[in-house]
C-alpha positions in Angstrom: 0.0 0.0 0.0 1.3 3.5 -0.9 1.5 6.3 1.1 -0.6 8.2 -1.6 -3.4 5.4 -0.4 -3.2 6.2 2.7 -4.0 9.9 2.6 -7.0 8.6 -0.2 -8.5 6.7 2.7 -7.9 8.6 5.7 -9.8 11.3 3.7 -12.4 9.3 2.0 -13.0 8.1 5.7 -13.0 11.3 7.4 -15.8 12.6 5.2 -17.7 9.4 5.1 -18.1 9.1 9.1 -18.5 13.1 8.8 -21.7 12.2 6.9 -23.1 10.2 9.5 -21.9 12.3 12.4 -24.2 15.6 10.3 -27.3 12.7 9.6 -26.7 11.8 13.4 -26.6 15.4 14.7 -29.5 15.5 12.8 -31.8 13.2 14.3 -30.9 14.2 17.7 -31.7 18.0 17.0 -35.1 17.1 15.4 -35.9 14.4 18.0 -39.3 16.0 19.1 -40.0 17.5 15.7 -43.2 16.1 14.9 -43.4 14.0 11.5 -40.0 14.0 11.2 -38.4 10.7 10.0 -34.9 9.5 11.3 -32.1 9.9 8.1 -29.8 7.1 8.2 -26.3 6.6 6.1 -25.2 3.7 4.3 -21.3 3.1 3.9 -19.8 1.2 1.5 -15.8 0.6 0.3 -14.6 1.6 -2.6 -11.6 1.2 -4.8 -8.9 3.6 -4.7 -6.9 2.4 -7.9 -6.0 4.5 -11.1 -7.4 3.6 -13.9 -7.1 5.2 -17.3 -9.3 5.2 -20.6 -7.9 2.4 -22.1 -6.2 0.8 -20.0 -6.4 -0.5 -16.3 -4.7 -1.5 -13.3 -5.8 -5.3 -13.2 -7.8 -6.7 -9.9 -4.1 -7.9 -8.9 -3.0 -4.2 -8.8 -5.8 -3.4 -6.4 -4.3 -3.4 -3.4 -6.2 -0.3 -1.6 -9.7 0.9 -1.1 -11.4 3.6 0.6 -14.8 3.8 1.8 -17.7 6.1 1.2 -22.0 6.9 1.5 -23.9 4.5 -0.6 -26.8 5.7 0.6 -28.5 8.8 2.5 -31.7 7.7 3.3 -35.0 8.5 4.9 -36.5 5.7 7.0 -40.2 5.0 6.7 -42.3 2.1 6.3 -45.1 3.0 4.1 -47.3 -0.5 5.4 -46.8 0.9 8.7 -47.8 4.2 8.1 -51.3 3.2 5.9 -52.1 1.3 8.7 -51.7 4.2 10.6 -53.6 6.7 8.4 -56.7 3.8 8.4 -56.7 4.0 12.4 -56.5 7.3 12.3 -59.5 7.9 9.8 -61.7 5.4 12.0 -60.7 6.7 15.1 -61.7 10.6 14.4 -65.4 8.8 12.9 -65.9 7.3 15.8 -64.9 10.7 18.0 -67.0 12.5 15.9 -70.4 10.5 15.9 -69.8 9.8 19.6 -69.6 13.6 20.1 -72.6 14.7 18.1 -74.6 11.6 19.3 -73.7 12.5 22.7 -75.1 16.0 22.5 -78.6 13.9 21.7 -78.6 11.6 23.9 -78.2 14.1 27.0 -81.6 16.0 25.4 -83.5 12.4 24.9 -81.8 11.7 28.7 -84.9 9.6 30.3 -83.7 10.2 34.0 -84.4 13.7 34.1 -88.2 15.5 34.9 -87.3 17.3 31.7 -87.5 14.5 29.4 -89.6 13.1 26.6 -90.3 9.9 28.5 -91.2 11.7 32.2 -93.0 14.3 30.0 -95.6 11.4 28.7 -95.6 9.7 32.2 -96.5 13.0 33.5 -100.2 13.3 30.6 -100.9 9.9 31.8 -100.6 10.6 35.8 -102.8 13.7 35.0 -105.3 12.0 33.1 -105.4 8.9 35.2 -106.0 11.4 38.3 -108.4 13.1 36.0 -110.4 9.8 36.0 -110.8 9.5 39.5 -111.7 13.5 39.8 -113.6 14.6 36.7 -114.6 17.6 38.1 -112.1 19.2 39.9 -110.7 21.9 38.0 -107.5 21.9 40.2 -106.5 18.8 38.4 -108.1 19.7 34.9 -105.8 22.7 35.6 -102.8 20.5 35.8 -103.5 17.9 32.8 -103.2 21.0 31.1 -100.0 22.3 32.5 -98.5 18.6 31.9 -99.6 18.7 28.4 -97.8 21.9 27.3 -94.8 20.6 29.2 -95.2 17.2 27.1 -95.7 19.7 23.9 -92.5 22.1 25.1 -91.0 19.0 25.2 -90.9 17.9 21.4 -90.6 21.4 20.4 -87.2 21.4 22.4 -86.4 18.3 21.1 -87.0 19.2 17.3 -85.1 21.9 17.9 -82.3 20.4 19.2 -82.2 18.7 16.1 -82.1 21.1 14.0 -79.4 22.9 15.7 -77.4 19.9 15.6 -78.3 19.6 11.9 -77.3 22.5 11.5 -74.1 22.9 13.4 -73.2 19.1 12.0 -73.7 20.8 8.2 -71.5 23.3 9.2 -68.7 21.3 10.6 -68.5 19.7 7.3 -68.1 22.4 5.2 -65.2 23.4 7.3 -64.0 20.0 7.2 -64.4 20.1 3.1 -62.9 23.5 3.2 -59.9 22.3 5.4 -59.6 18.8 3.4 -59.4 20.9 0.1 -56.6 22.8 1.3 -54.8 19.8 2.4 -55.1 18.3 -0.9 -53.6 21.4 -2.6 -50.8 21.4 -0.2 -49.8 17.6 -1.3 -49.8 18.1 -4.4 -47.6 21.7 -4.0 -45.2 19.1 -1.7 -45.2 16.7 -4.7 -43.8 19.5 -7.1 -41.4 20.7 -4.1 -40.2 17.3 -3.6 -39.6 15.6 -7.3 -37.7 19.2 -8.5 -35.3 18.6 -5.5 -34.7 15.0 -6.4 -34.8 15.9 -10.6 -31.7 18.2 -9.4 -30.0 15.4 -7.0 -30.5 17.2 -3.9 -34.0 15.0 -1.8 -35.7 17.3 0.0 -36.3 15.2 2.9 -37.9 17.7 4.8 -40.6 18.5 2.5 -41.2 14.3 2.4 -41.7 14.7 6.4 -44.2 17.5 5.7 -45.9 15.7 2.6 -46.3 12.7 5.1 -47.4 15.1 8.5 -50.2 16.6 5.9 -51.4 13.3 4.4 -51.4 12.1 8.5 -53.8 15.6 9.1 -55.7 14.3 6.0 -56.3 11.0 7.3 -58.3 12.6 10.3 -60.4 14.0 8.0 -61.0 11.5 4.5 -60.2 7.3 4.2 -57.1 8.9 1.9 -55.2 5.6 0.6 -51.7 6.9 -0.1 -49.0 5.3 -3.1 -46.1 6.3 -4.1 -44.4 6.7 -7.7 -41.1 7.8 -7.8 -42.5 9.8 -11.1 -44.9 12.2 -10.0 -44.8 11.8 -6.1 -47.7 10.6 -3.5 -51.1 9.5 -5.5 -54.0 10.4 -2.8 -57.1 8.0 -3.5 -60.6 8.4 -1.5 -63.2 6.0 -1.3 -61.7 4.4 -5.3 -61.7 8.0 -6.9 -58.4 9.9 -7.5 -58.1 13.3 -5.2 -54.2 13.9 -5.9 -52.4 13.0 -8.8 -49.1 14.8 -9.2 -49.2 18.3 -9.4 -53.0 18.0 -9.7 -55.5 18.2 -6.8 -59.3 17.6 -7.3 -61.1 19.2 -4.7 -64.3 18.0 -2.8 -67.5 20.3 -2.9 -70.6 20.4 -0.8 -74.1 20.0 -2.7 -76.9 21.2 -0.7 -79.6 20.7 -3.3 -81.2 17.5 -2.1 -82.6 16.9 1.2 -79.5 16.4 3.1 -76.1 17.7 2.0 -73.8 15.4 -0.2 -70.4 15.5 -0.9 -69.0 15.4 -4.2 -65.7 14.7 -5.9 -65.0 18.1 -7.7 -67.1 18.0 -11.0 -67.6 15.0 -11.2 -70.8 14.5 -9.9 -69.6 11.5 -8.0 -70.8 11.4 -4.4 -68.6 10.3 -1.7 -70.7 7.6 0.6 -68.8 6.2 3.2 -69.6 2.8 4.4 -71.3 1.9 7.9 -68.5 3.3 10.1 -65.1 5.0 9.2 -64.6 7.5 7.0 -63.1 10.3 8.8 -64.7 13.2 10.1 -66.0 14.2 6.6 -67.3 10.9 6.5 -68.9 10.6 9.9 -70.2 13.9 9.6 -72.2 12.8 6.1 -73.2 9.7 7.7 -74.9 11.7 10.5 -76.5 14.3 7.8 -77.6 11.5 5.8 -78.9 8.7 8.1 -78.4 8.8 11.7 -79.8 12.4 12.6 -82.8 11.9 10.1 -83.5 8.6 11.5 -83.7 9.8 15.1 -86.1 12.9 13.4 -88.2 10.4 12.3 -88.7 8.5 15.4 -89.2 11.6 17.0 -91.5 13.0 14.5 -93.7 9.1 14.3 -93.7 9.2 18.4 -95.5 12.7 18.3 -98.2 11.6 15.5 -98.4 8.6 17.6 -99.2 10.9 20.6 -101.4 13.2 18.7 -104.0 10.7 16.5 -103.8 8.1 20.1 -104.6 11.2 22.6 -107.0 12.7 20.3 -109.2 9.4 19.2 -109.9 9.2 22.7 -110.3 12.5 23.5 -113.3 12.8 20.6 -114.9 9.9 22.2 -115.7 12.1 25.7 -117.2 15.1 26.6 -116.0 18.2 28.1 -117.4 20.5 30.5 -119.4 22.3 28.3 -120.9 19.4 26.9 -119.1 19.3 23.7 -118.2 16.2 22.1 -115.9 15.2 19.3 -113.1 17.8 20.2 -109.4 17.4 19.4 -107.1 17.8 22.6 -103.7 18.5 20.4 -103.4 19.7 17.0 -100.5 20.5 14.2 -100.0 24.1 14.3 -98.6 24.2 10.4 -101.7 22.9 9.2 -103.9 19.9 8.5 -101.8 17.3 7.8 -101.2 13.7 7.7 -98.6 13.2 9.8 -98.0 15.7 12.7 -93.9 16.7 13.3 -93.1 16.9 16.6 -92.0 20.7 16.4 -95.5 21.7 15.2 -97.9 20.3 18.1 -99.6 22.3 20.5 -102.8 22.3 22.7 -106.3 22.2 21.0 -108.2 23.2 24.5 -108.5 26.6 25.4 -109.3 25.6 29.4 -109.8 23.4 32.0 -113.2 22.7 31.2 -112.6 22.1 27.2 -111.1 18.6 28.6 -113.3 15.6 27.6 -112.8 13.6 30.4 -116.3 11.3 30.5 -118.3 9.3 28.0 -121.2 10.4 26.0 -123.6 7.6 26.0 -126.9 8.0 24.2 -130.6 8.9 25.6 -132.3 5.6 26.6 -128.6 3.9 27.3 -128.1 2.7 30.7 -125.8 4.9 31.3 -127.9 7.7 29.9 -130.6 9.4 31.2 -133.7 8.4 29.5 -135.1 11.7 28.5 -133.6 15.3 29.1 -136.7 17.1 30.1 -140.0 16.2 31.7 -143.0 18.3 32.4 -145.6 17.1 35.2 -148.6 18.6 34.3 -150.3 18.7 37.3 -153.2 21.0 37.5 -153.3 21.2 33.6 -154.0 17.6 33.1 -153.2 14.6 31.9 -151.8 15.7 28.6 -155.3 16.3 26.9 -155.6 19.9 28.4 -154.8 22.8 26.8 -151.3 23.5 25.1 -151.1 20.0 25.4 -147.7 20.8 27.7 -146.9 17.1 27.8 -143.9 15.5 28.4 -141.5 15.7 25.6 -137.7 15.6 24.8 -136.0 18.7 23.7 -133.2 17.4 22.1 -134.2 16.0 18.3 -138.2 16.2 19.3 -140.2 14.8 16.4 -142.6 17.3 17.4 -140.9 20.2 15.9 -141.7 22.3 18.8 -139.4 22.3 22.0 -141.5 23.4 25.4 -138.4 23.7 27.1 -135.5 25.7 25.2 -132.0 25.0 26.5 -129.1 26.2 24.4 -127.5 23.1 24.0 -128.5 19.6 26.0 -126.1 17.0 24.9 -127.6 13.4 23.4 -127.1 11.8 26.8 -129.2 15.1 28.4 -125.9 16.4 30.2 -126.7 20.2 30.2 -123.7 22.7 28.7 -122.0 25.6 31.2 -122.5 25.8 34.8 -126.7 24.7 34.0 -127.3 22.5 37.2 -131.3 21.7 36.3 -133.4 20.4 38.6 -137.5 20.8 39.5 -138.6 24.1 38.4 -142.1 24.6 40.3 -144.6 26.8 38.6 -147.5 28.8 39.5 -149.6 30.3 37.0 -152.4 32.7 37.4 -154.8 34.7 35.0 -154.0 38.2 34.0 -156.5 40.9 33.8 -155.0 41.6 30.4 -156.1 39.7 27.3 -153.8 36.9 26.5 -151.5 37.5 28.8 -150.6 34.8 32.2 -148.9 35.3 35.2 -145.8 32.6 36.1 -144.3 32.6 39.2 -140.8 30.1 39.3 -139.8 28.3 42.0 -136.6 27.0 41.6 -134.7 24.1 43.0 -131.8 26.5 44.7 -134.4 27.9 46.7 -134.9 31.3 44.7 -138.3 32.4 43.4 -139.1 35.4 40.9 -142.1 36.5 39.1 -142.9 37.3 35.5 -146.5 39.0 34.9 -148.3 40.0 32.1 -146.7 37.3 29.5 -147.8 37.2 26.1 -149.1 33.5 25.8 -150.5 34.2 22.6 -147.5 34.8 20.6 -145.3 31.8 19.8 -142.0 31.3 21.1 -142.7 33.5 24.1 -140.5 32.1 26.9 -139.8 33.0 30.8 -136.6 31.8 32.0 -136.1 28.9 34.4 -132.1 29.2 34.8 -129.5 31.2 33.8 -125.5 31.0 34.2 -124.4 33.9 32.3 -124.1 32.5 29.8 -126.5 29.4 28.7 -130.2 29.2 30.0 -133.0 27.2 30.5 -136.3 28.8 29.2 -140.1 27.9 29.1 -141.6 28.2 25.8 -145.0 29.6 27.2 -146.5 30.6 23.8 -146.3 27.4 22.3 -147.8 25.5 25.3 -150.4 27.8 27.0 -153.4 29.9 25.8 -154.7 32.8 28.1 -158.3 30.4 27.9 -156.0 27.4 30.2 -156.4 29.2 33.4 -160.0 31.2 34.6 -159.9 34.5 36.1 -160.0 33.6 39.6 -157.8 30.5 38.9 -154.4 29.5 40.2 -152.5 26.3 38.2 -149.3 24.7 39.5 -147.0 22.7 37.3 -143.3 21.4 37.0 -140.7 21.2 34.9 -137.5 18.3 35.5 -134.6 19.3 33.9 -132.2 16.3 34.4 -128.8 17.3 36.0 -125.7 16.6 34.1 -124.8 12.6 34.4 -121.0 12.1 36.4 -121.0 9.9 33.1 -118.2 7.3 32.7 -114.7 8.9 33.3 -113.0 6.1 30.7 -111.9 8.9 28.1 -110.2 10.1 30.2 -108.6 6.8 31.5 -108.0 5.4 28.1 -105.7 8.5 27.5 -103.9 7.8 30.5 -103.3 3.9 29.5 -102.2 6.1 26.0 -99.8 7.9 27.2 -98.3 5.5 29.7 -98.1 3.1 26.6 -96.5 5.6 24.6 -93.1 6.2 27.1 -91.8 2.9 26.1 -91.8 4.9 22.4 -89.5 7.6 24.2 -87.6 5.3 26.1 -86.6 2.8 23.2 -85.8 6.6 21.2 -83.3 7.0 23.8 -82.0 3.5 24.6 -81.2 3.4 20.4 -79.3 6.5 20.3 -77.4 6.0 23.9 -76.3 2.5 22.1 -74.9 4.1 19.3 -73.1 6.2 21.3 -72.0 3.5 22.9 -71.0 1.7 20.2 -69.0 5.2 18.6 -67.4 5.1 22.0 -65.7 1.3 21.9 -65.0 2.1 18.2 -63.0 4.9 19.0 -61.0 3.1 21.6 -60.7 0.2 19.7 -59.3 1.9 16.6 -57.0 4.6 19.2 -55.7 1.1 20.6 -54.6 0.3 17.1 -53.5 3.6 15.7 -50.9 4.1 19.3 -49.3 0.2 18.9 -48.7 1.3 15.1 -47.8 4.3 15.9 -45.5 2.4 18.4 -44.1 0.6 15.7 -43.0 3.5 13.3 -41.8 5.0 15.9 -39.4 1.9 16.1 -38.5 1.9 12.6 -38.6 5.3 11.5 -38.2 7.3 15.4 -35.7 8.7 16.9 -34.3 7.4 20.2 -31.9 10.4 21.6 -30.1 7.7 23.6 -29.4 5.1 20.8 -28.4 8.4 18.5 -26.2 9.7 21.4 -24.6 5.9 21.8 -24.1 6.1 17.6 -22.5 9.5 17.9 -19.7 8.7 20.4 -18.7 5.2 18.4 -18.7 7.8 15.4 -16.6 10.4 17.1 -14.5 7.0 17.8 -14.3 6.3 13.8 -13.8 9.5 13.0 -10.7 9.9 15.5 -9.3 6.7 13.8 -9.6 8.3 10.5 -7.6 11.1 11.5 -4.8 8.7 13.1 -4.5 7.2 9.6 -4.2 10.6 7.9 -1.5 11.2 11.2 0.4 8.1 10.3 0.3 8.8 6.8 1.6 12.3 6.9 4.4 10.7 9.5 5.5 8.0 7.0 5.8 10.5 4.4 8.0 12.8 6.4 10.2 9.8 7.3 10.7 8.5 3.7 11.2 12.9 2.3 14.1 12.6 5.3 15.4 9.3 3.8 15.5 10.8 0.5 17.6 13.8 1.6 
């Protein structure tokens, strides 16, 4: 070996370990920089012998060689980091629908006074209470205040829908708007990063930031990554192309249809994510498309279940005022098939418009048999004059009503505050032609006097009862003549007006047995979305639990460990001190054999 070799590999040595002391200095200084890979340099020996254009030393002249970098490298592991990415995509689904499904769930929460459940449970208390007091108006009073709490309720449910509807369609537009920029920035990287290797210079830190963004992207999109040493990272989504190149296609955000779709650029393609997964973008769509309008429709079904159930039975009782057939909720927007549970509100204006016993017809046993009946007493047996006989009011064949109530219901139940009863009456002749004298007395106890009334014009009545606003009247014209009672003569007769029946408080029981049937409705609503967020909860776990142990294992292969990089640096401070004791020794022989010479 000459001494000309030795200088050739003291030097090719010295900068060959001065390579991996920079790559090792390196690592340790970017250590906690995040996405950045450990470099790593390959050495390799080399020959050191002359050789000329046409001729060469042969093998057997070879009797030195050097060493230098074969390779300056980044590590990665591409399997390792798709695996990653896929974990990662899952992972921030699962976050994502657990979030927004969480929100829910604490509105549809079943163990609060507030809820959907305890607001039915609440109706069906009321009306079952109602049942055993039909006419208290302190309970009437709070049917009603449990009702608008059971309507307040679905109205603050819908809304809480739509806001997180609405905030969930807003989140992915920001997503979409942040995924779009992301894409753009790959394919700026790619550019960056095959210029620098076109001029034989790799860019390795632009690779660590094409690999942090495509990491950031993962969160957001199922983004497949490949690599071609051509035109950098390919980006694929769900099968369709996003980055090519130099060349993004950006997603877009069609609000046209019902629910919000995203779309691959132009190209009218819609990106549907499967069952789970998909990234943020693709949970969020997965909530806009199914999940959210799923639990709307429950919601919405449970209130027209509420409204057509309640109100059936309602219409089958009678209120207060003696009307039957009522509605107790209705849909605010409109007539409608289908009532949403944002739109229902109360039908009744009051206590007493709350139909909380049966109607059963006249001649029913649990009807009275006829509504009014008149004793004719001094007048007769029916044959007299007038012919003031006993008759029904309500639907009389007769076409002529003797007694006039505003409204007596087909079971005889009178409307208002009407209490009926025997009404006593005396009648006596008026000096006057045609005219009577009727003196009431009435079952409270009171007693007034009408004189000089006009029998002998139809429909003149004198009043029996009055409430304010509905009365009882006597239709005198149509059943007396001045001729029924003599100048000197006194006649007594009654009239019965039945009093209103207790009637059968089932109505208002069968709303009750409703409404207690219809919490298992608001519970199951509930239960299904506390499961799913139950089931968004293990996913995210699950897929966290996978993404950290292949995470663990990059780390591994493509990490940096300051104490194994601090153990490489002192055996390379070692090599490179040996280097320079060749170079030493070299330089020494050659001064020996230059003093030989002389």
């Amino acid at each position: 070996m000459s001494v000309n070799s030795l200088f050739d590999i003291g030097s090719t040595s010295l900068r060959a370990v001065g390579e991996k002391i920079d790559a090792t200095s390196q690592n340790i200084a970017n250590a906690e920089s995040e996405g950045y890979r450990r470099r790593r340099v390959s050495l390799s020996s080399r020959s050191v012998a002359a050789t000329g254009l046409y001729a060469s030393n042969g093998a057997q002249d070879v009797t030195s060689s050097g060493v230098g970098v074969e390779q300056f490298e980044r590590v990665r592991d591409g399997m390792l980091v798709a695996a990653r990415n896929e974990a990662r995509s899952s992972e921030s689904a699962a976050r994502e629908e657990g979030r927004v499904l969480g929100v829910l769930e604490g509105a549809l929460a079943t163990d609060t006074d507030a809820g959907l459940s305890a607001s039915l449970q609440g109706l069906a208390d009321g009306f079952s209470n109602l049942a055993n007091n039909p006419d208290s108006q302190g309970v009437r009073e709070s049917v009603l205040g449990r009702a608008r709490q059971l309507t307040d309720t679905f109205g603050r449910l819908d809304q809480r829908l739509g806001e997180l509807t609405t905030n969930t369609e807003n989140a992915l537009a920001d997503n979409v708007e942040k995924a779009n920029g992301l894409l753009d920035k790959v394919a700026s990287l790619n550019e960056q990063i095959e210029s620098a290797r076109a001029g034989g210079s790799p860019d390795y830190a632009a690779e660590d930031q094409r690999d942090q963004t495509v990491k950031e992207l993962s969160k957001l999109l199922p983004v497949e990554a490949q690599e071609n040493r051509s035109d950098g990272y390919t980006l694929t989504v769900d099968g369709m192309t996003v980055v090519q190149g130099t060349e993004a296609t950006n997603l877009s955000v069609d609000q046209s249809g019902d629910t919000p779709a995203v779309e691959f650029g132009k190209t009218g393609v819609e990106f549907t994510p499967g069952a789970e997964g998909g990234g943020e973008i693709g949970a969020q769509a997965r909530l806009l498309n199914d999940t959210l309008p799923g639990v709307q429709s429950d919601l919405d079904a449970l209130a027209d279940d509420v409204v057509k159930e309640v109100n059936a039975a309602h219409r089958k009782g009678a209120d207060q005022n003696g009307d039957t057939g009522e509605n107790f909720f209705v849909d605010k927007s409109g007539p409608s098939s289908e009532n949403t549970a944002g739109n229902i509100e109360l039908n009744v204006d009051g206590p007493k418009d709350i139909a909380a016993v049966a109607t059963p017809a006249l001649g029913t046993p649990g009807g009275n048999e006829t509504a009014v009946t008149i004793d004719q007493g001094d007048f007769g047996d029916g044959s007299g004059a007038g012919n003031i006989e006993a008759r029904l009011t309500k639907n009389s064949e007769s076409g002529a009503s003797t007694v006039e109530v505003s409204d007596i219901t087909d079971d005889g139940n009178l409307p208002g505050d009407l209490e009926g009863g025997t009404f006593d009456v005396t009648v006596k002749n008026n000096t006057a032609p045609d005219k009577l004298d009727f003196t009431i007395d009435r079952p409270d106890g009171s007693t007034s006097t009408e004189t000089g009334v006009d029998v002998n014009s139809d429909g003149t009545t004198i009043r029996l009862e009055d409430d304010g606003t509905e009365t009882i009247d006597l239709d005198v014209g149509t059943a007396f003549q001045d001729a029924d009672v003599g100048p000197t003569e006194t006649k007594e007769f009654s009239v019965t007006v039945d009093n209103s029946l207790p009637g059968d408080t089932g109505p208002a029981q069968n709303i009750a047995d409703v409404a207690s049937d219809l919490t298992t409705g608001a519970t199951d609503l509930a239960a299904n979305v506390g499961t799913q967020v139950q089931e968004a909860a293990a996913k995210e776990e699950a897929q966290a639990a996978v993404g950290e142990r292949v995470q663990a294992q990059i780390e591994d292969v493509s990490g940096v460990s300051v104490d194994q990089q601090l153990s490489s640096l002192i055996e390379q401070q070692q090599q490179f001190a040996a280097s320079a004791q060749v170079l030493t020794t070299a330089r020494e022989v050659s001064s020996t054999l230059l003093s030989i010479a002389r």
